[in-house]
N, C-alpha and C positions, 0 to 999 in steps of 0.2 A: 474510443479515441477522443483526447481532448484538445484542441485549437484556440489558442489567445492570440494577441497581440506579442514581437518581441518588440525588438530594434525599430526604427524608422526604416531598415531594408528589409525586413526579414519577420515571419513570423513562428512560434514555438507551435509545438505541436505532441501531443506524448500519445505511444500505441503501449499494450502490453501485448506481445507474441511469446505463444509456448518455444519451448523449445523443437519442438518437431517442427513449427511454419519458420525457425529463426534465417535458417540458410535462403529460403526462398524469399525472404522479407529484402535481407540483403542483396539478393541480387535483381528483384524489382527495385528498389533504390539507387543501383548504380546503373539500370538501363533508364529512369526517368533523370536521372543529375548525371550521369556520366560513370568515368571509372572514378571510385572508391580505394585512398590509400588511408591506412592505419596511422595517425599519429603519435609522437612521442607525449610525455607532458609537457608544454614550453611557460604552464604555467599565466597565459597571458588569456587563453580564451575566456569564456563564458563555459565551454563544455571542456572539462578538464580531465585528459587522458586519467588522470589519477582517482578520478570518481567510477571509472569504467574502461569499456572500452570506446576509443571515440575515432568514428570514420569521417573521413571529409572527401568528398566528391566534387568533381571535376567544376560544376557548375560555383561552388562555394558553397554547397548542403551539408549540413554536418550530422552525424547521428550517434550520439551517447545511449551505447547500451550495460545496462545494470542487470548484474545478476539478480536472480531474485533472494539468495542467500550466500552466504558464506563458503567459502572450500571446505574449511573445516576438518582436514585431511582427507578431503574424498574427490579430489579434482574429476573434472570433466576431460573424457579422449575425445583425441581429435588432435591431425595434423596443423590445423590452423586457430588463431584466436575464434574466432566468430564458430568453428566445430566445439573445440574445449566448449566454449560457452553454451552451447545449445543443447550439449552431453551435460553439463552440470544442472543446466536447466530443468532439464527431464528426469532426475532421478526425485525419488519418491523420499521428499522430507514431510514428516509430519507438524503440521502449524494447529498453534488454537486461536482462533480470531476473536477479535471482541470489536463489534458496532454498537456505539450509542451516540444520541444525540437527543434533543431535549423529545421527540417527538416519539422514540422507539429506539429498541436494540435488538440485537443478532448478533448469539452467541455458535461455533462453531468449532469442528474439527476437521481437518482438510489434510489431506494427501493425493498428489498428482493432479490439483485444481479442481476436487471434486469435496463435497461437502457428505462426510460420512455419520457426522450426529452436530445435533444444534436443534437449538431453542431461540425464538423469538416472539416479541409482543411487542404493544405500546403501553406509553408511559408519558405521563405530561408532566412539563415543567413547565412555566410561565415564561412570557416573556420580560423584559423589563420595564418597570413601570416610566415614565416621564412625569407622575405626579412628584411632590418636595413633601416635606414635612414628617409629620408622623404617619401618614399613608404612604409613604414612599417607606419609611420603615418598617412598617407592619407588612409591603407588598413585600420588600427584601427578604423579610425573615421567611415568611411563606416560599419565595421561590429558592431560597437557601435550601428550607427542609424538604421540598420536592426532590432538590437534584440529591440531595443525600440520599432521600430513602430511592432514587433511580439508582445510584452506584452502586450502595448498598445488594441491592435485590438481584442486578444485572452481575455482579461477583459471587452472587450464591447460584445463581443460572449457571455464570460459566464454571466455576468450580465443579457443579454438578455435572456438566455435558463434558469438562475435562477429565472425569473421572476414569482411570480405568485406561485409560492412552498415555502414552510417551511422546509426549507436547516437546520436540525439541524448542523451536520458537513461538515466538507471537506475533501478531500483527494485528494494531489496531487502527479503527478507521471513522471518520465521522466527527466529531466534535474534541478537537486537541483533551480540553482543559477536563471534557467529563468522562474517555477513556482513559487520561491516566489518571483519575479520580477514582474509578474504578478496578484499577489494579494494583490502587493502596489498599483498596479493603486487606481484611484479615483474612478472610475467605480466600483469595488470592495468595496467600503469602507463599505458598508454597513454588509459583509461577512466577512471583516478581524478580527473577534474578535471569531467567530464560531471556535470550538474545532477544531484541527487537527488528523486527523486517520496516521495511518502509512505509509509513503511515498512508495508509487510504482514504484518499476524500470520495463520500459516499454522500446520496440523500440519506433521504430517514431509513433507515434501515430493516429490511422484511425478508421473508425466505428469497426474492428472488435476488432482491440484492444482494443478500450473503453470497448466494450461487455467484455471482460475477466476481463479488469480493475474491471468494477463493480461487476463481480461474485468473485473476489480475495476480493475483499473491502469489502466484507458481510462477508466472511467465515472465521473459524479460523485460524491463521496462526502458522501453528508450525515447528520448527525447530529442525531437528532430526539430532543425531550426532550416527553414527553406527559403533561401532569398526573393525577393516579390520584384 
């Protein structure tokens, strides 16, 4: 779970829950803030019914919950929004994930938030230099051709470990700019058109962190904002 700063009243806070803890999540939330009604979009909050679903309880707690994919013709049953949701939650889509960042990567394949093949190591790329001149050149082109041959190598990984599954999405996590660096390679090309799930901010990435990666990337993501 992650905890910032929001508002001057209120602070942000994001859980992932599978689907099977969804129901329970929700109703510890309306015995710690109160009762919980569903909103419409009115367009005006910060957590906008149109991003998800978005509850706001008695106290002024609000809780935006995201699916972790698409309906896609396969809706979730259930009498209620928060049922649908916790049914579409739990069914078994398959994702291929990709973590890098300058330090390491985690390449994977995941259904039901479990991690069924994947490869990871490290990889160094420099940091940036604060020298000027022609050593500030020579340092750039150096960490230039690092993170190339990182994308490079980490799109033959995951191509490889893709191999052989039906990759409906993706989801990648870790350094914006060097995972979809990564899935322009050529190697990739075959994946670069599959749906994108919501990026994951991860450390450096290793088997243990994939394993969280892919139980985050199955469950709901909700973002709760609690007044102080």
């Amino acid at each position: 779970m992650e905890t910032r700063p929001s508002g001057p009243n209120e602070k942000q806070r994001t859980a992932f829950i599978s689907g099977a803890r969804l129901s329970g999540w929700v109703e510890r939330f309306a015995a710690s803030h109160g009762t919980v009604q569903e909103e419409p979009n009115d367009g005006g909050t910060l957590l906008r019914a149109a991003d998800g679903t978005l509850l706001r309880a008695a106290d002024g707690a609000r809780a935006l919950l995201k699916a972790p994919w698409p309906v896609d013709g396969r809706p979730g049953k259930g009498s209620t929004t928060v049922e649908r949701l916790a049914s579409l939650a739990s069914q078994e889509r398959r994702l291929g994930i990709i973590l890098v960042r300058r330090g390491g990567y985690a390449v994977g394949v995941v259904s039901g938030g479990k991690v069924s093949a994947s490869k990871s190591g490290s990889r160094y790329v420099q940091s940036r230099s604060a020298a000027g001149g022609s050593s500030q050149q020579r340092f750039a082109r150096r960490r230039e051709n690092q993170a190339n041959a990182l994308t490079e190598a980490v799109a033959a990984y995951a191509a490889a470990v893709f191999a052989g599954h039906s990759i409906e999405y993706l989801v990648l996590g870790g350094d914006a700019a060097l995972a979809a660096a990564v899935l322009e390679e050529k190697a990739l090309k075959e994946y670069a058109s599959r749906t994108r799930l919501a990026f994951l901010a991860v450390g450096d990435p290793n088997a243990t962190v994939l394993r969280k990666a892919a139980a985050d990337a199955c469950a709901v993501r909700i973002e709760v904002r609690d007044p102080l």
